[in-house]
N, C-alpha and C positions, 0 to 999 in steps of 0.2 A: 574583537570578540562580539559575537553577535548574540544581543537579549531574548532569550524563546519565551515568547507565552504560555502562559502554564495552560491554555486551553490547547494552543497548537502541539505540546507534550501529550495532553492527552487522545489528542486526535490521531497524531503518528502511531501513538505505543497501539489503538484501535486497528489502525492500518497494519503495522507490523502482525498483529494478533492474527489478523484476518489473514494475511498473506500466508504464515506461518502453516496456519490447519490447513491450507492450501497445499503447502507443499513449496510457495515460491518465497520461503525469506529471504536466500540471498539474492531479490533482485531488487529492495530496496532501497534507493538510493532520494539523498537530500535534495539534490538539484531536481530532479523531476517531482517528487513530493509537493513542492511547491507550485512548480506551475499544475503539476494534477488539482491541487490545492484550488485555485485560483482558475479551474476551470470546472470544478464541480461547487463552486459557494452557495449556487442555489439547489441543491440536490439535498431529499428529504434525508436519504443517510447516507451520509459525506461519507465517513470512513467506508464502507464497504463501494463506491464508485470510485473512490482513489484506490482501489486493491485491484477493481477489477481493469481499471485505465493499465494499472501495472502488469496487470498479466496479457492483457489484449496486449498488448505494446511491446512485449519482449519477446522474445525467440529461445528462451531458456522452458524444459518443460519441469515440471512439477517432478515432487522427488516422490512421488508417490507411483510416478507412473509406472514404474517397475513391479511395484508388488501387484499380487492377483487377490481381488476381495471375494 
């Protein structure tokens, strides 16, 4: 079992948030989180470059894309 820091809980649940009003939640995933993690450390705001590494990075489209605004 592996110890999460309660800062890294609140950074993911950020990320999770973000992705979600996006439309991409199901494509968050733990194994990439962290190395996105670990490639944005010096990024002024972390949570939203780890959202956006996740949607550049997948081939899934948003679940919004369907509806007409």
């Amino acid at each position: 079992m592996k110890i999460i820091d309660h800062k890294d809980i609140n950074l993911s649940s950020k990320v999770i948030e973000i992705l979600s009003q996006k439309g991409y939640s199901q494509i968050f995933d733990w194994a990439e989180y962290y190395e996105y993690k670990k490639a944005t450390v010096n990024a002024i705001f972390q949570a939203s470059s780890i959202a956006e590494l996740f949607i550049v990075n997948s081939c899934e489209i948003s679940d919004y894309e369907e509806y007409v605004f």
